[in-house]
Each structure stands twice: as C-alpha cells, then as structure tokens.
PyMOL Python script that loads the backbone (N, CA, C, O; Angstrom):
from pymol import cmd

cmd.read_pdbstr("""\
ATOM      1  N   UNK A   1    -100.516 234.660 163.482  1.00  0.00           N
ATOM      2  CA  UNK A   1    -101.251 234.857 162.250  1.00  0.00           C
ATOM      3  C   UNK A   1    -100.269 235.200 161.129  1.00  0.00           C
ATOM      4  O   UNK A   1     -99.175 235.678 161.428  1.00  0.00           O
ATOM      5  N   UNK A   2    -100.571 235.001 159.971  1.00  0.00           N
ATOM      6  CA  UNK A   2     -99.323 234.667 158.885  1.00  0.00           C
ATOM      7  C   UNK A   2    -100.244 235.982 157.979  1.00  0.00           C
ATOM      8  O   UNK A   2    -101.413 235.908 157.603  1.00  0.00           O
ATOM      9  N   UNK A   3     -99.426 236.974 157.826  1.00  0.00           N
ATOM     10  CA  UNK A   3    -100.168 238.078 157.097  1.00  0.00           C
ATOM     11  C   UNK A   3     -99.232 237.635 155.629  1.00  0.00           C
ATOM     12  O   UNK A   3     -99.882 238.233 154.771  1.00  0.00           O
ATOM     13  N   UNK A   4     -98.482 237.173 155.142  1.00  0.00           N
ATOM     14  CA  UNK A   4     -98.685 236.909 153.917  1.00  0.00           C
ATOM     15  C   UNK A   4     -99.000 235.324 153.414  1.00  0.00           C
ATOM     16  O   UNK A   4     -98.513 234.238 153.730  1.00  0.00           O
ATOM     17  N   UNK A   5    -100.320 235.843 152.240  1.00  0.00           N
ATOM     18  CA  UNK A   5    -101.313 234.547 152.159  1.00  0.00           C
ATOM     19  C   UNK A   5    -100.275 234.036 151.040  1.00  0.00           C
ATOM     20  O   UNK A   5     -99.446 234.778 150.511  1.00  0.00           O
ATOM     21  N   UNK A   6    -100.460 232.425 150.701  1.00  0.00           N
ATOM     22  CA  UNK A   6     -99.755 231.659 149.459  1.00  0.00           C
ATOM     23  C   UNK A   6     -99.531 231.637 148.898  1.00  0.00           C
ATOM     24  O   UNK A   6    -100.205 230.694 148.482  1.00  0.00           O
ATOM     25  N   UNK A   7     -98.772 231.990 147.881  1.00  0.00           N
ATOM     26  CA  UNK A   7     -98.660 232.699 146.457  1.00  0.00           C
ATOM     27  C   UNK A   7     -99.050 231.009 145.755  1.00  0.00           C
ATOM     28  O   UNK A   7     -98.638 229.986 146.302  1.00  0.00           O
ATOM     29  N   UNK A   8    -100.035 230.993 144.278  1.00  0.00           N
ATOM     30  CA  UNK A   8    -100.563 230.372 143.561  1.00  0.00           C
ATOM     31  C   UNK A   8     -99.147 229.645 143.074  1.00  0.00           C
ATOM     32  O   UNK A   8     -98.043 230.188 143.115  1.00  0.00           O
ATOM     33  N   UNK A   9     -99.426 228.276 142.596  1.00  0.00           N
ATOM     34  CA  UNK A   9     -98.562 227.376 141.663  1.00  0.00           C
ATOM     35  C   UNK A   9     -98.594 228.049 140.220  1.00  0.00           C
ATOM     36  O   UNK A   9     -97.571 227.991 139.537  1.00  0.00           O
ATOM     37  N   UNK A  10     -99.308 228.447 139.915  1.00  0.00           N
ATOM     38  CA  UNK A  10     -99.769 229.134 138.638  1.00  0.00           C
ATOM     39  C   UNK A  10    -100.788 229.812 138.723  1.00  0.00           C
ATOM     40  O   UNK A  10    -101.927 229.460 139.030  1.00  0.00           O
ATOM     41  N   UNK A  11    -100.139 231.441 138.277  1.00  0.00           N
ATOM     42  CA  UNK A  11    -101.220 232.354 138.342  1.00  0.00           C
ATOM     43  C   UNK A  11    -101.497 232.492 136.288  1.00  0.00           C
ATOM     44  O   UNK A  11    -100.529 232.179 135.594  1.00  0.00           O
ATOM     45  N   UNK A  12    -102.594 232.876 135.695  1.00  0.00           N
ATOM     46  CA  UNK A  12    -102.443 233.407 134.728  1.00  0.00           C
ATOM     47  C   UNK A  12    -104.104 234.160 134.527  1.00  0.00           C
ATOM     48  O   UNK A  12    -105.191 233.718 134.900  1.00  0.00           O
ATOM     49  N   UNK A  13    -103.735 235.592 133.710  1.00  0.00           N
ATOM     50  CA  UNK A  13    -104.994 236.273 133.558  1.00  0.00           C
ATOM     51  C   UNK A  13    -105.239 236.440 131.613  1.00  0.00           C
ATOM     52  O   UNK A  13    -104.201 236.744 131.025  1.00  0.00           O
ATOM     53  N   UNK A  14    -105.934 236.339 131.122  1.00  0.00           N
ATOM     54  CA  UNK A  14    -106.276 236.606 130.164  1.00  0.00           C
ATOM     55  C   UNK A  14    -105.020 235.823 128.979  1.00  0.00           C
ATOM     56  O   UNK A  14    -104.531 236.441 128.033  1.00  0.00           O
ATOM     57  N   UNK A  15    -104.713 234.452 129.308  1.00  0.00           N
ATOM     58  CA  UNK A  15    -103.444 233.998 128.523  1.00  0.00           C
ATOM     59  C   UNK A  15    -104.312 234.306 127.231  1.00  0.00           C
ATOM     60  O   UNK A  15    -105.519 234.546 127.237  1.00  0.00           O
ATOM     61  N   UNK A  16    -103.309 234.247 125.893  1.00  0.00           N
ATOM     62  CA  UNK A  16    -103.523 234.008 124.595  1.00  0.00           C
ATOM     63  C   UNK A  16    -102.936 233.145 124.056  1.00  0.00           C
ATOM     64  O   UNK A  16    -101.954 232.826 124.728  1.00  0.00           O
ATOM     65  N   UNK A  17    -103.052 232.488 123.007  1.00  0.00           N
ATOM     66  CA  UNK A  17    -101.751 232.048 122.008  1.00  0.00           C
ATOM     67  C   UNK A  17    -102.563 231.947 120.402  1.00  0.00           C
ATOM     68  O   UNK A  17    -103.742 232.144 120.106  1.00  0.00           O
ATOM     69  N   UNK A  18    -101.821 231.701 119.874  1.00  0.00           N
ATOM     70  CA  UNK A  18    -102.454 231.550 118.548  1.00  0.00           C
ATOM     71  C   UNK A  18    -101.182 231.253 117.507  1.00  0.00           C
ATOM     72  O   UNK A  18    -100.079 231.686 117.840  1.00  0.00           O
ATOM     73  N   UNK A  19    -101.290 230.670 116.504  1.00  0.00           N
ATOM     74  CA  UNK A  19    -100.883 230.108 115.353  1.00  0.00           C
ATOM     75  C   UNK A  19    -101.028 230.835 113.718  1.00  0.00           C
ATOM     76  O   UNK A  19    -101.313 230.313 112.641  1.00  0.00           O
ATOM     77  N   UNK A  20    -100.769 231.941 114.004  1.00  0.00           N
ATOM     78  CA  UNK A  20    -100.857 233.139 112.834  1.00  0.00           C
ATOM     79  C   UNK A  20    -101.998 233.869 112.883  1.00  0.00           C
ATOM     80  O   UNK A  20    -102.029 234.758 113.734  1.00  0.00           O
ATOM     81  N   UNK A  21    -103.250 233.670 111.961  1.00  0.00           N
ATOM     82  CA  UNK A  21    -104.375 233.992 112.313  1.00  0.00           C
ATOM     83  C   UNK A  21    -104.968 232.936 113.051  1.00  0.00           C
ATOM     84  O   UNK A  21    -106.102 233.376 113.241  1.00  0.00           O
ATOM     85  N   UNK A  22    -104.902 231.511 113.732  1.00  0.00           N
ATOM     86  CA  UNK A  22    -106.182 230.955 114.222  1.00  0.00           C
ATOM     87  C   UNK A  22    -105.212 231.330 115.535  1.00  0.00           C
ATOM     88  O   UNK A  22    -104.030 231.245 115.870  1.00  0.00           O
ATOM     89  N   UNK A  23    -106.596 231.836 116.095  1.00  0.00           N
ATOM     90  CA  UNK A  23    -106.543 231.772 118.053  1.00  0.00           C
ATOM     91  C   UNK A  23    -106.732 230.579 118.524  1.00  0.00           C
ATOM     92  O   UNK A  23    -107.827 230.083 118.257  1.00  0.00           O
ATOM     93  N   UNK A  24    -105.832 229.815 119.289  1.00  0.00           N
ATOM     94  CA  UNK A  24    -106.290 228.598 119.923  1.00  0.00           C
ATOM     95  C   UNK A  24    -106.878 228.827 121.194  1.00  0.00           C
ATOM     96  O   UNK A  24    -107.809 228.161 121.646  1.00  0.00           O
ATOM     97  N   UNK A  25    -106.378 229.680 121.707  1.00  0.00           N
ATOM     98  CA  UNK A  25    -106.472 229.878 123.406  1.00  0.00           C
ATOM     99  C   UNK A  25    -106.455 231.452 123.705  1.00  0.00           C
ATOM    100  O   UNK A  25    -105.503 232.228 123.619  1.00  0.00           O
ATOM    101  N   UNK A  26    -108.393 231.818 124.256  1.00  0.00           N
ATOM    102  CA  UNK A  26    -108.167 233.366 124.124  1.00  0.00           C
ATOM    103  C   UNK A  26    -108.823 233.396 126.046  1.00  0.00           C
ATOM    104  O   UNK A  26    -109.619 232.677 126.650  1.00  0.00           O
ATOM    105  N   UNK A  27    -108.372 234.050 126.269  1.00  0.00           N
ATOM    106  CA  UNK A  27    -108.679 234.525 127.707  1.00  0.00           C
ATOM    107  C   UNK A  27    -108.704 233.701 128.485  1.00  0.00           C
ATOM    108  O   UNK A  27    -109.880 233.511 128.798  1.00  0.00           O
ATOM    109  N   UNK A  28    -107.920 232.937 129.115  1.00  0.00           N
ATOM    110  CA  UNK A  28    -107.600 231.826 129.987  1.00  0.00           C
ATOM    111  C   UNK A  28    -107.553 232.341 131.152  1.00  0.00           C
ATOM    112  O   UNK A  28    -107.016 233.447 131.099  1.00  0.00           O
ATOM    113  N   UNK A  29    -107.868 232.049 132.181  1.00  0.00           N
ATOM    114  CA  UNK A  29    -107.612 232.724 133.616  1.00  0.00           C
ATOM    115  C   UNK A  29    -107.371 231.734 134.561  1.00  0.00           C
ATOM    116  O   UNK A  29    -108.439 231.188 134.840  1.00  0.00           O
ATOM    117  N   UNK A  30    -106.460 231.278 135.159  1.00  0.00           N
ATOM    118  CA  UNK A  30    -106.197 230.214 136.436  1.00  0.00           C
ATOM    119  C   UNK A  30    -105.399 230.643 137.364  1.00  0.00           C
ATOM    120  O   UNK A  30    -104.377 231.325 137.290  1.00  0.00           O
ATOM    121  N   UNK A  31    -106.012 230.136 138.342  1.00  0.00           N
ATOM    122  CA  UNK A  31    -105.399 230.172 139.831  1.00  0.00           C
ATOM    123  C   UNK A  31    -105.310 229.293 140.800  1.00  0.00           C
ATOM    124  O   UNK A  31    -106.028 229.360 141.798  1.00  0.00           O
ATOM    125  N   UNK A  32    -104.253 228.197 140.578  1.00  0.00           N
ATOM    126  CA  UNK A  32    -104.295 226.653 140.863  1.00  0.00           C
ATOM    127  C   UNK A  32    -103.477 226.799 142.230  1.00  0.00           C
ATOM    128  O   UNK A  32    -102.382 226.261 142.067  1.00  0.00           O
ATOM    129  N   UNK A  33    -103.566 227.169 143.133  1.00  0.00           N
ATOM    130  CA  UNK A  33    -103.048 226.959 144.624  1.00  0.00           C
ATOM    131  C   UNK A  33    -101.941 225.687 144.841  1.00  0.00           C
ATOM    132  O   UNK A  33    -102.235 224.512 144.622  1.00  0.00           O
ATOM    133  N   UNK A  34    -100.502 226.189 145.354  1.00  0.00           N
ATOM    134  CA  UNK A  34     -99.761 224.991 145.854  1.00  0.00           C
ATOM    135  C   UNK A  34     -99.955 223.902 145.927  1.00  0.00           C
ATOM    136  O   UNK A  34    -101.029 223.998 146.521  1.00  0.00           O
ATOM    137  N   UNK A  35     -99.752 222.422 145.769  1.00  0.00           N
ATOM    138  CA  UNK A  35    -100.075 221.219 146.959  1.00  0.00           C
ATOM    139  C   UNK A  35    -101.452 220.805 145.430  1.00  0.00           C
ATOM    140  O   UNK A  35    -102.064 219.760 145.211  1.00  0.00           O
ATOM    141  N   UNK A  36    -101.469 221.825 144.861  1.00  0.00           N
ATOM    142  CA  UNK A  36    -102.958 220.826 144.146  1.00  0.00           C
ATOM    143  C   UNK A  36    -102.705 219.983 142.902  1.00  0.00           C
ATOM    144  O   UNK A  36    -101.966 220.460 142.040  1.00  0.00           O
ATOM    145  N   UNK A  37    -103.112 219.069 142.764  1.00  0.00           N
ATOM    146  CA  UNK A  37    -103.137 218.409 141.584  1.00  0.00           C
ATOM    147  C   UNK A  37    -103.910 218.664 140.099  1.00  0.00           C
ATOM    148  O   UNK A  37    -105.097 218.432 139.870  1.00  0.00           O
ATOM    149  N   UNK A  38    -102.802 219.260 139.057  1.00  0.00           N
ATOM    150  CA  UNK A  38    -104.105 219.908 137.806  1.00  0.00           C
ATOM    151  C   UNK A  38    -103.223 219.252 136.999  1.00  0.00           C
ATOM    152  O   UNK A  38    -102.053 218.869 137.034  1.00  0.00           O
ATOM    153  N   UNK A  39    -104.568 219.244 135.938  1.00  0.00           N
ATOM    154  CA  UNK A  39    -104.006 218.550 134.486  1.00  0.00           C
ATOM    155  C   UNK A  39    -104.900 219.295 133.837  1.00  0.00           C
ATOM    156  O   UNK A  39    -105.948 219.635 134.386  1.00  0.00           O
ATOM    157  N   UNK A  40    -104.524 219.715 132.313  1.00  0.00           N
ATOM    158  CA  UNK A  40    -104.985 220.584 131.703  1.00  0.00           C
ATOM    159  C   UNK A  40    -105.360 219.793 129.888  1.00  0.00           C
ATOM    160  O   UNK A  40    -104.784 220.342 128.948  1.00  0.00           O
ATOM    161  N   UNK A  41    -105.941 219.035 129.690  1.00  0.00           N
ATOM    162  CA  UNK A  41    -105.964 218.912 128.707  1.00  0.00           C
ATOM    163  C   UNK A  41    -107.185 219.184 127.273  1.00  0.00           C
ATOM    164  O   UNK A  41    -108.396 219.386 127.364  1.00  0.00           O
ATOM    165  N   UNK A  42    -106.303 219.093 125.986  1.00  0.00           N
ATOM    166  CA  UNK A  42    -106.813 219.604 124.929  1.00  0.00           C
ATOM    167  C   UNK A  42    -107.743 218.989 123.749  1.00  0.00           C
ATOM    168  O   UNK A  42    -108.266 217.977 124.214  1.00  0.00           O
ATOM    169  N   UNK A  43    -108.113 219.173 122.552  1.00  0.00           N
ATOM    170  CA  UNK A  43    -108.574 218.178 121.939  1.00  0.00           C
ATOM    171  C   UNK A  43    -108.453 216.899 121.561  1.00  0.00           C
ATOM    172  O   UNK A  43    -109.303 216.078 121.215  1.00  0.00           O
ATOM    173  N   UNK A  44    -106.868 216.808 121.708  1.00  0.00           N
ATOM    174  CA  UNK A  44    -105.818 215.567 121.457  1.00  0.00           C
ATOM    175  C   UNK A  44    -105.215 215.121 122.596  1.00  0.00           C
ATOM    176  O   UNK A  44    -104.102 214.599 122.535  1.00  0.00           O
ATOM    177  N   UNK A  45    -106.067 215.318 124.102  1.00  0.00           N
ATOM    178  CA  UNK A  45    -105.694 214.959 124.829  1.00  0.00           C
ATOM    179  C   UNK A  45    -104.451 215.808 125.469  1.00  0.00           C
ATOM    180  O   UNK A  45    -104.305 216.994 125.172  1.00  0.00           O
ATOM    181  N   UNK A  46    -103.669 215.215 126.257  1.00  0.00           N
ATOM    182  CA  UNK A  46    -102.325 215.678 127.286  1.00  0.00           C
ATOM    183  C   UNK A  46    -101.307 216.466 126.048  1.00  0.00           C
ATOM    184  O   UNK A  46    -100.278 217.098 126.286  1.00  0.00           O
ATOM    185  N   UNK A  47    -101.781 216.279 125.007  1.00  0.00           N
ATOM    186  CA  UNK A  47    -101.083 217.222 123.965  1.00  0.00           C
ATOM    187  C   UNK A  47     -99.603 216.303 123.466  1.00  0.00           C
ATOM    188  O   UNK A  47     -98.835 216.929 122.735  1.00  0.00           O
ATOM    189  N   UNK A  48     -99.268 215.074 123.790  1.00  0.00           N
ATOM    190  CA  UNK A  48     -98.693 214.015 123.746  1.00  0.00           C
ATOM    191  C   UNK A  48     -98.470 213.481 122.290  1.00  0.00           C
ATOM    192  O   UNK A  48     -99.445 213.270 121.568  1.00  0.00           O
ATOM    193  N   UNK A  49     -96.978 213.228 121.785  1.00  0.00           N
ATOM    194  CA  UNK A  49     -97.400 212.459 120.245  1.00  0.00           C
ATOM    195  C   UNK A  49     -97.586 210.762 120.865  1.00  0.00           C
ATOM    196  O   UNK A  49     -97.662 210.239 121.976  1.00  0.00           O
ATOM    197  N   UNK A  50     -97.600 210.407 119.757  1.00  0.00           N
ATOM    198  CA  UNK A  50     -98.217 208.638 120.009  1.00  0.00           C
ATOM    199  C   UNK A  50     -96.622 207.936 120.211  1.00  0.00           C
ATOM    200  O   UNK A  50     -95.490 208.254 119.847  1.00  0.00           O
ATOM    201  N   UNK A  51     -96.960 207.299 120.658  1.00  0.00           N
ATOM    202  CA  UNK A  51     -95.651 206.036 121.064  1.00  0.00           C
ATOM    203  C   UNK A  51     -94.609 206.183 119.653  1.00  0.00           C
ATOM    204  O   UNK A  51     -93.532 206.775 119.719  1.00  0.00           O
ATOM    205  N   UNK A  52     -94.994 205.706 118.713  1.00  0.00           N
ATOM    206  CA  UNK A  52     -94.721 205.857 117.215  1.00  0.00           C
ATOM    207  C   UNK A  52     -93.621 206.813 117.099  1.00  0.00           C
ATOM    208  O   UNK A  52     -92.479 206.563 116.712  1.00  0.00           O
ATOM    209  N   UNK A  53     -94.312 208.444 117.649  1.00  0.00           N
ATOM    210  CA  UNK A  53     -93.657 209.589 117.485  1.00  0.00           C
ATOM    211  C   UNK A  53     -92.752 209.786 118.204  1.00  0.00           C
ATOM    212  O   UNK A  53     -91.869 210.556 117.828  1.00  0.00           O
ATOM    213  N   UNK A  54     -92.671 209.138 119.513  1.00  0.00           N
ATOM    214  CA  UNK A  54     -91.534 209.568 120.880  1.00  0.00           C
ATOM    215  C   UNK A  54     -90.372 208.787 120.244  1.00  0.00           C
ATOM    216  O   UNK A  54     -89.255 209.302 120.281  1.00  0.00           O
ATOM    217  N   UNK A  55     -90.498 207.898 119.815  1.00  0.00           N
ATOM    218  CA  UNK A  55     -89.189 206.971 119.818  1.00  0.00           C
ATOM    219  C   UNK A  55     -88.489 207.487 119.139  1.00  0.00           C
ATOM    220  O   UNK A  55     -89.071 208.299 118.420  1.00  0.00           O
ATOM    221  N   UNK A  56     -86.487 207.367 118.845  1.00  0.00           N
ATOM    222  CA  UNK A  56     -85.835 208.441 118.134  1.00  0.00           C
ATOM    223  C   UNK A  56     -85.708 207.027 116.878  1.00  0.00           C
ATOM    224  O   UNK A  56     -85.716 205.796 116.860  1.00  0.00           O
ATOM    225  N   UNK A  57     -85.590 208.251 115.895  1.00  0.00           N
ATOM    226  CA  UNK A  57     -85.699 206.988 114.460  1.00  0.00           C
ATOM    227  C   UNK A  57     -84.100 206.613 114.186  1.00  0.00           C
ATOM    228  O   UNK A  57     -83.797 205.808 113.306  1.00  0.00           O
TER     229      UNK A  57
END
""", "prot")
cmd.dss("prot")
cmd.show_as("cartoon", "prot")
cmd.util.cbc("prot")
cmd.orient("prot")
C-alpha cells in the first residue's frame, strides 16, 4: 500500500490576477491530477495572437 497519495500537476486555491483596477480572474481553484489532459481557455480563446502577430516583422 503506497501511503503517499499523488501530488496534483497543478494545484491552485483562490488564484487572482488583475490589470490595475479590472480583476480578470478572482478565486480560481484547480486540482488537475498527473497523466490528465487540461486546457484552459479564455474569451479570446487559448489566449494566442493571430498568425499575423507570431511572425517576426
């Protein structure tokens, strides 16, 4: 028997962030277990600029 259990890929409790006064992200809580597959996305999607933007000018 394995007395210590898995430690999470990502633990987080109550994340914040914010951009001066606007809060984007208030009390976030995840606990995504090893081995799992997560994607997290936002209003604009994977949070990604457009093809346009990646390329170097």
């Amino acid at each position: 028997m394995n007395a210590n259990p898995v430690q999470p890929a990502i633990l987080t409790a109550g994340l914040r962030k914010s951009f001066g006064t606007n809060v984007v992200l208030a009390g976030l809580d995840l606990d995504v277990p090893r081995g799992t597959v997560f994607s997290l996305l936002g209003a604009t999607g994977p949070g990604r600029p457009p093809p346009s933007r990646s390329s170097p000018r």
